[in-house]
N, C-alpha and C positions, 0 to 999 in steps of 0.2 A: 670513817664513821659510816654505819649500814645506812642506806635511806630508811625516812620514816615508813611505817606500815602502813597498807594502803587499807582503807575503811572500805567493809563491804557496801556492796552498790544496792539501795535501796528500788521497791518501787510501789507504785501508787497501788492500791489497793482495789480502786474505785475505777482505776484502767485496764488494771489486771483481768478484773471482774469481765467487764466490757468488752475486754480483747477475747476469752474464750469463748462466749457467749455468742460474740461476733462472727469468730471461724468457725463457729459449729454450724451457724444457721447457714452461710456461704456452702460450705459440705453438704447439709442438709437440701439446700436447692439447686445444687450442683448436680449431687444424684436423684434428685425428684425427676421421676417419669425413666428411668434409663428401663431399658427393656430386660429380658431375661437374659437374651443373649449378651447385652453388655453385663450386666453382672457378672456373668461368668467366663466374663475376660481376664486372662492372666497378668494378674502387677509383679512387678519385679523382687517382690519379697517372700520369698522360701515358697514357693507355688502358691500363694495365695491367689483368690480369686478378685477380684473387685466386689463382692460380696462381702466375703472377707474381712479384707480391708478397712471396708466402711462398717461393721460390724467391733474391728478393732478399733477405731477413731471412738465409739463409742466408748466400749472397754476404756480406753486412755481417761474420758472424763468421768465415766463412774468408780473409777481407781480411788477417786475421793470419797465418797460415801464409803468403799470398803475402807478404808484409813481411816474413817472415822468413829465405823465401827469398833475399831480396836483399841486395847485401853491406851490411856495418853499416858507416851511418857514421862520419865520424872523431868528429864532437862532437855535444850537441844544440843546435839552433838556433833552438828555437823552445818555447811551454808552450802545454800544451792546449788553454790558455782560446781561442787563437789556430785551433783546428782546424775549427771550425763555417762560417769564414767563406772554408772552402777546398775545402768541400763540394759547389759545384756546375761544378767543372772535370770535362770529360770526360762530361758527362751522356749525350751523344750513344754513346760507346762504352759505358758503363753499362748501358746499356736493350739494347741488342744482346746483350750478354753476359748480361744477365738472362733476355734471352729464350729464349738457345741454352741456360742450365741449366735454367731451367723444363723446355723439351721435351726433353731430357733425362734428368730423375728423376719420371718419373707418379710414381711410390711419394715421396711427400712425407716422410710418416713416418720410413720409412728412411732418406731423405735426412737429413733433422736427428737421428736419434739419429745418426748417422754422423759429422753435422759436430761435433754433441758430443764423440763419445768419441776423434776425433782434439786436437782444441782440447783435451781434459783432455791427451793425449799433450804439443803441444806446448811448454803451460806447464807441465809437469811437467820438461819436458827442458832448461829457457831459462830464465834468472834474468831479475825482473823490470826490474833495471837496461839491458838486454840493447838498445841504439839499431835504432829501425826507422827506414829512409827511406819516408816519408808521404807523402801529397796535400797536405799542412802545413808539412810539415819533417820536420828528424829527431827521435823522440819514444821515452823510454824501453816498452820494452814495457808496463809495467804501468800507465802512463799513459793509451798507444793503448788497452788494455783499457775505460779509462775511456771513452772515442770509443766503443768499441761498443753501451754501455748506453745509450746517445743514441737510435742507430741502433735498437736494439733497443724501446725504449720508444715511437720516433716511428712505427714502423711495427705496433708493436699497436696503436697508435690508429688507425692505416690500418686495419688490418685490422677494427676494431670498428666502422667506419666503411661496411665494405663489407658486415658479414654479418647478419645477424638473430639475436633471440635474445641469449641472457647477455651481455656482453662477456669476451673472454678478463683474466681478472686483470694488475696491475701488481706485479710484484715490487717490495716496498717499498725495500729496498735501491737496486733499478735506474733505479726512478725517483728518488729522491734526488741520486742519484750526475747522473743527467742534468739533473735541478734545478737541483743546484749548479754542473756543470761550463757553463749554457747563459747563468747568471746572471753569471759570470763574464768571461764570451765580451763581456755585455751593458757592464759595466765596464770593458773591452780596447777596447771601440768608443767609448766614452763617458767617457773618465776623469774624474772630478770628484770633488765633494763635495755638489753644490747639491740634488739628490735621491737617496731611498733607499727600493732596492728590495725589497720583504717578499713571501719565499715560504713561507710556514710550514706546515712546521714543519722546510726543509730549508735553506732561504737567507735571506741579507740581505747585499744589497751598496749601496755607494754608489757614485753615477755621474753624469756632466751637467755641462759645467762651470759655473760658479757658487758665488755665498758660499757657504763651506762652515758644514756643519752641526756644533756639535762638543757639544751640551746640552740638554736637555730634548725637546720634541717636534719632528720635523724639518720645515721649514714645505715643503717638496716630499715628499710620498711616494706609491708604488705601492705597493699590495696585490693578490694575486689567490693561488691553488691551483695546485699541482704541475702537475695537467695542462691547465690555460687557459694556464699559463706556459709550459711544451713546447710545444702549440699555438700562441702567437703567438711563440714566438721558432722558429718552425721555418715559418711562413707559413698555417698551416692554417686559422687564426683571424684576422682583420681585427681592430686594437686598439677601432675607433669599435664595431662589432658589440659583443667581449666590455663594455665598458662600458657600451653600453646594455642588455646581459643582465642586468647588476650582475655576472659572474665579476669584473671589474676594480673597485677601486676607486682613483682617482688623487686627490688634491685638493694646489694650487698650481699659480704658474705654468708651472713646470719639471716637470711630473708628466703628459706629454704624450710617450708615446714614440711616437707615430706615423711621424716619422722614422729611428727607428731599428731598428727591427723592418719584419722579420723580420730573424734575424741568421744564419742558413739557409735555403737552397732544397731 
């Protein structure tokens, strides 16, 4: 008899809100005051500058106003967990476009309290149920929300990545939210039962196929943290690397996701 079908993973609407909003302003005073020369420091994504960068972090949240411009579609055809793996279409126009708003807005600051207090405008105006056509499919707004706390999370770690000094905070809400929605993504790729994956204190999925697990301790399992877990499912982290750091712990034979990560570029 197949196991029952598992129900997609809901989320709050009103945290989702709160989690992007959250990480933007963390970004936002993160790079308040950085000089010229830190600007034009090199981050680890296709030569991009720390300019850049933050210039794209923006891009990622006004992605929504452009979706909304667009007419709605008729139905949705697609769930979230599905959005990670539709992320590296267009890169080549991506980077262009990143680079003409870069030179664009010197005043960074301005820039992102700006993209903020339109984005409060346009979910104030838009029900969440509200269909955008995506890079994905079609996806309720308050869904795609959740796509942007991905977005949002993966590139403060770029950014942390690139500058000296404290690292800019994680919005705990934002990172959860991308936690969950990436774990997901990882059991969309992988259906199964034969391993189960622990991100604690935000996830646990099961994934791989194989005898499934249904009691006491699972004889395939991963362990690792929120952000080793964004890191290797976004490529920034090599899985053999995190496991020999100990961020991973895997033990069985099915507790090898080597092939299956990154589950973004």
């Amino acid at each position: 008899m197949p196991p029952p079908k598992k129900r997609a993973r809901t989320y709050d609407a009103g945290r989702t809100r709160a989690a992007v909003f959250g990480q933007l302003e963390l970004v936002r005073a993160g790079v308040r005051g950085l000089t010229d020369e830190q600007l034009a420091a090199p981050t680890r994504l296709g030569g991009w500058t720390v300019r850049e960068l933050v210039a794209h972090i923006g891009m990622a949240v006004t992605a929504v106003g452009r979706a909304l411009d667009l007419p709605e579609p008729a139905r949705q055809d697609v769930t979230i967990a599905a959005w990670p793996f539709a992320t590296a279409a267009n890169s080549a126009a991506i980077d262009a476009f990143t680079r003409d708003v870069a030179a664009a807005h010197p005043d960074l600051d301005a820039y992102l309290a700006r993209i903020a207090d339109d984005l409060a405008v346009l979910l104030d105006a838009h029900r969440g149920t509200r269909l955008l056509a995506t890079n994905a499919g079609a996806l309720p707004l308050a869904d795609y929300l959740v796509t942007r706390t991905v977005e949002l999370v993966v590139h403060t770690d770029d950014l942390n990545a690139a500058l000296p000094g404290p690292d800019i905070p994680y919005d705990r809400q934002a990172l959860a939210a991308a936690t969950r929605l990436l774990a997901d993504a990882l059991a969309l790729k992988a259906p199964g039962g034969a391993t189960e994956v622990r991100v604690p204190p935000y996830a646990v999925v099961q994934c791989v196929p194989g005898p499934r697990h249904t009691r006491g301790t699972p004889p395939n399992v991963v362990e690792t943290d929120p952000l080793t877990w964004v890191r290797l499912a976004t490529g920034r982290l090599a899985w053999t690397d995190a496991v020999a750091a100990g961020a991973v712990r895997a033990s069985g034979e099915r507790a090898d996701l080597t092939e299956l990560l990154p589950l973004m570029a």
